[in-house]
C-alpha positions as CSV (number, residue, x, y, z in Angstrom):
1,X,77.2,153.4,-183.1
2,X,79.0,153.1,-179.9
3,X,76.7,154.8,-177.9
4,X,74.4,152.5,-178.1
5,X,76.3,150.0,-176.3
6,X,75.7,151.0,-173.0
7,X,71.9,149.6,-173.9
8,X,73.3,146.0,-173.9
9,X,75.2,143.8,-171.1
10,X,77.4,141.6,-173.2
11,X,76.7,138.1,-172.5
12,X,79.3,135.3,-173.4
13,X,77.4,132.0,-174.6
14,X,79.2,129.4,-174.8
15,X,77.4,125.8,-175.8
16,X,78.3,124.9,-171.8
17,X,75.4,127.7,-171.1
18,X,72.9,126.3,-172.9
19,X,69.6,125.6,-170.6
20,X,66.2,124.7,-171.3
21,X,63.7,127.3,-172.8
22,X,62.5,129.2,-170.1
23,X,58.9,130.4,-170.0
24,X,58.7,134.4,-169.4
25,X,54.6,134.6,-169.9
26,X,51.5,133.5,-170.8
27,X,49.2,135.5,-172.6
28,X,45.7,135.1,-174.9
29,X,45.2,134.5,-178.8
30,X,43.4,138.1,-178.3
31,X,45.9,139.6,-176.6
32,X,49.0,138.3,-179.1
33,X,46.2,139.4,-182.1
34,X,45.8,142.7,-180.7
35,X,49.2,143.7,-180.2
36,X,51.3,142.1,-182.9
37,X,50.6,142.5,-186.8
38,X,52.7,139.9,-189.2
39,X,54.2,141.5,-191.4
40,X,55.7,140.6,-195.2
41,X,59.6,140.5,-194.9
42,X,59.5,141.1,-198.9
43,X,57.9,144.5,-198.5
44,X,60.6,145.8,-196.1
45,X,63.1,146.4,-198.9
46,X,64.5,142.9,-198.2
47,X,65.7,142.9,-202.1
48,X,67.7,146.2,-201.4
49,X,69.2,145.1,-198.6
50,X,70.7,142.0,-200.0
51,X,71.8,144.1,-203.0
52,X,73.5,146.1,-200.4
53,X,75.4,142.7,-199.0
54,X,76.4,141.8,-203.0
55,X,77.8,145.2,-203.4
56,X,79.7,145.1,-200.7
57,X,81.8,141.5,-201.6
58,X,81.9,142.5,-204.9
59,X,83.2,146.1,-203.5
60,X,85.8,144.6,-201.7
61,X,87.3,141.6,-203.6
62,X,85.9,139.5,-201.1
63,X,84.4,135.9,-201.8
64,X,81.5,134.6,-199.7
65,X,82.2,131.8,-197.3
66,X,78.5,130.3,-197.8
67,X,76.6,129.9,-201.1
68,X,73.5,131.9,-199.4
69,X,74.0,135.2,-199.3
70,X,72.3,136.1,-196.1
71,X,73.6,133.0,-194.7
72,X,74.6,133.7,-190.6
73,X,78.0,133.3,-191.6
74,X,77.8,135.6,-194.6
75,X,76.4,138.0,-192.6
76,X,79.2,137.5,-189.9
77,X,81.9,137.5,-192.4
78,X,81.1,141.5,-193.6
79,X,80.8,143.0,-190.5
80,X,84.8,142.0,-189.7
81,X,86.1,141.3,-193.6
82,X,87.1,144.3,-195.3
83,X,86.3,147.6,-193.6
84,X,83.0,146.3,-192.7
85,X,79.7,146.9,-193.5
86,X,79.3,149.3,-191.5
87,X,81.7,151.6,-192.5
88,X,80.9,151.0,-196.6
89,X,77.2,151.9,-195.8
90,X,78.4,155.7,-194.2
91,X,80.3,155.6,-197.3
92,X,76.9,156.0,-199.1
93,X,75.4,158.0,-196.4
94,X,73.4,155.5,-194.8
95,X,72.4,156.0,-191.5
96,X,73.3,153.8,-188.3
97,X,69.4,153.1,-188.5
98,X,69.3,151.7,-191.8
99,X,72.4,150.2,-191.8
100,X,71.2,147.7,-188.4
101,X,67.9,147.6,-190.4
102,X,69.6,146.2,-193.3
103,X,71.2,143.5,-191.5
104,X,67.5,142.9,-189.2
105,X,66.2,142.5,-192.4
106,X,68.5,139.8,-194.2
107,X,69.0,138.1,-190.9
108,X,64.9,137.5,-190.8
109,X,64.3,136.2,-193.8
110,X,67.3,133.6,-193.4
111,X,65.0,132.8,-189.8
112,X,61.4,132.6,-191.7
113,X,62.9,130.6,-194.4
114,X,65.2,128.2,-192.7
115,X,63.0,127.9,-188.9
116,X,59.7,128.8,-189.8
117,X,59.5,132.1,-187.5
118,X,57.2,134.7,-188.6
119,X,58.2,138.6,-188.4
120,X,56.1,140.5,-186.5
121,X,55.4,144.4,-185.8
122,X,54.6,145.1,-182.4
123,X,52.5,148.2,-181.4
124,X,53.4,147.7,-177.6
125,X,57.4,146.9,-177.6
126,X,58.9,147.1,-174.0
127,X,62.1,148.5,-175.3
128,X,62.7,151.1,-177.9
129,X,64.6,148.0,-180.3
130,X,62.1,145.7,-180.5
131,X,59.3,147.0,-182.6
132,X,59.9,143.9,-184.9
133,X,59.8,140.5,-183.3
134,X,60.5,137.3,-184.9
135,X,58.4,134.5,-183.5
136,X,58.7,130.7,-183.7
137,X,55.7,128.6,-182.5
138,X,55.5,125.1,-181.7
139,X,52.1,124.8,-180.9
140,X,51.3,127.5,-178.2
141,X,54.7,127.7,-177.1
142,X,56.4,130.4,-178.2
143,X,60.6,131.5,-178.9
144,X,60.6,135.4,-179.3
145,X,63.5,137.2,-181.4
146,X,64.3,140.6,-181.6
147,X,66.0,140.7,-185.2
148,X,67.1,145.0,-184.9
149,X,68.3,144.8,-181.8
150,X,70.2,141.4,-182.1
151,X,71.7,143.3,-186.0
152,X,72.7,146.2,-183.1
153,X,74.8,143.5,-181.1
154,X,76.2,142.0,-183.8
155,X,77.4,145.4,-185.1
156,X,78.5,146.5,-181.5
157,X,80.9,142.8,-181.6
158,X,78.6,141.7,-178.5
159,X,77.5,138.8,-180.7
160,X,77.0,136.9,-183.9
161,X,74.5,135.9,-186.3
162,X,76.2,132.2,-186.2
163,X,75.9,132.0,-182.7
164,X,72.7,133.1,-182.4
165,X,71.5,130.3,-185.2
166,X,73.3,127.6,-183.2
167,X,71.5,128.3,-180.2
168,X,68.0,128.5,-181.9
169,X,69.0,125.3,-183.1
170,X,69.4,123.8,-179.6
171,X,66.6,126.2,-178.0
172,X,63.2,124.8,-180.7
173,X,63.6,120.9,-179.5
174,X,63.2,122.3,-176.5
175,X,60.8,124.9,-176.1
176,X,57.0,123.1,-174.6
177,X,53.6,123.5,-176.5
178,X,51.1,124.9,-175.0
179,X,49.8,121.3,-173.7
180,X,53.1,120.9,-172.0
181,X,53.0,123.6,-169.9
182,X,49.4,123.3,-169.0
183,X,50.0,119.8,-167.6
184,X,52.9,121.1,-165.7
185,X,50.7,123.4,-164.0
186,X,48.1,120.7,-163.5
187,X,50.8,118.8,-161.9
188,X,52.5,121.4,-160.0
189,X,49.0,122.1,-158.8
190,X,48.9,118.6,-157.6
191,X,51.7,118.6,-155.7
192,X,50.8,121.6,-154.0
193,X,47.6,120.0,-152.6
194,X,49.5,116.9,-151.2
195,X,51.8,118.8,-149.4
């Protein structure tokens, strides 16, 4: 697993870091349509993965710290309680692959169910981690997650599940529709032509 470390700068957040959401690009209903296919979190083995999080707190003696299984902090608490769920998945074989995939897996549905994102597959990812996407739309605008690659960093001790929920939770107030952004053009435009 550590090898894939050198793919990630690690990146401190700290609620003192937290800025608006940013806009990275703009793109068509045809465009998103042709290159991203929803997809149904249920038919990814999501009930196999969370049997995979039971067995592993009932594996170990260990009690979960939140009522939901795949809650963030759940999901926190066995990678660094126990030997961690990484090492009890080699103990069935698993590979690194699946193992990050279980955790992607989990870690969306907790997202869909709790935010409204939706779980996309991409046929035209820009890195080699992010051929599932987890979107959130507030009407037009857009907040992007890549849920295997994010499992990878969490794995890696770069990040955490909690952490990452806190800042989605600051992050969707904030994040401009579609109209927003369109009048802030207009008006940059504006400004532009008076000066």
């Amino acid at each position: 697993m550590n090898f894939f470390k050198k793919i990630f700068s690690s990146r401190k957040h700290t609620p003192h870091n937290e800025s608006p959401a940013s806009i990275s690009g703009v793109y068509s209903t045809e465009y998103f349509d042709k290159r991203y296919t929803e997809q149904n979190i249920y038919e990814m083995s999501f009930d196999d993965s969370i049997k995979m999080i039971e067995s592993y707190y009932i594996d170990n003696h260990i009690s979960q710290k939140h009522t939901i299984i795949n809650h963030p902090v759940n999901l926190d608490q066995i990678i660094h309680e126990g030997p961690g769920f990484h090492a009890y998945c080699q103990n069935f074989q698993m590979a690194d692959s699946m193992v990050i995939l279980n955790l992607a897996i989990v870690f969306s549905q907790y997202l869909i169910k709790n935010f409204d994102f939706i779980l996309y597959k991409d046929s035209e990812p820009e890195y080699p981690l992010r051929g599932l996407t987890l979107k959130y739309n507030n009407n037009g605008g857009v907040l992007s997650l890549y849920p295997f690659e994010y499992s990878l960093k969490v794995l890696n001790n770069e990040a955490t599940f909690q952490s990452l929920v806190e800042r989605i939770e600051s992050q969707i107030p904030m994040i401009p529709s579609s109209e927003d952004v369109l009048n802030n053009l207009k008006e940059l435009r504006q400004n532009l032509k008076e000066s």
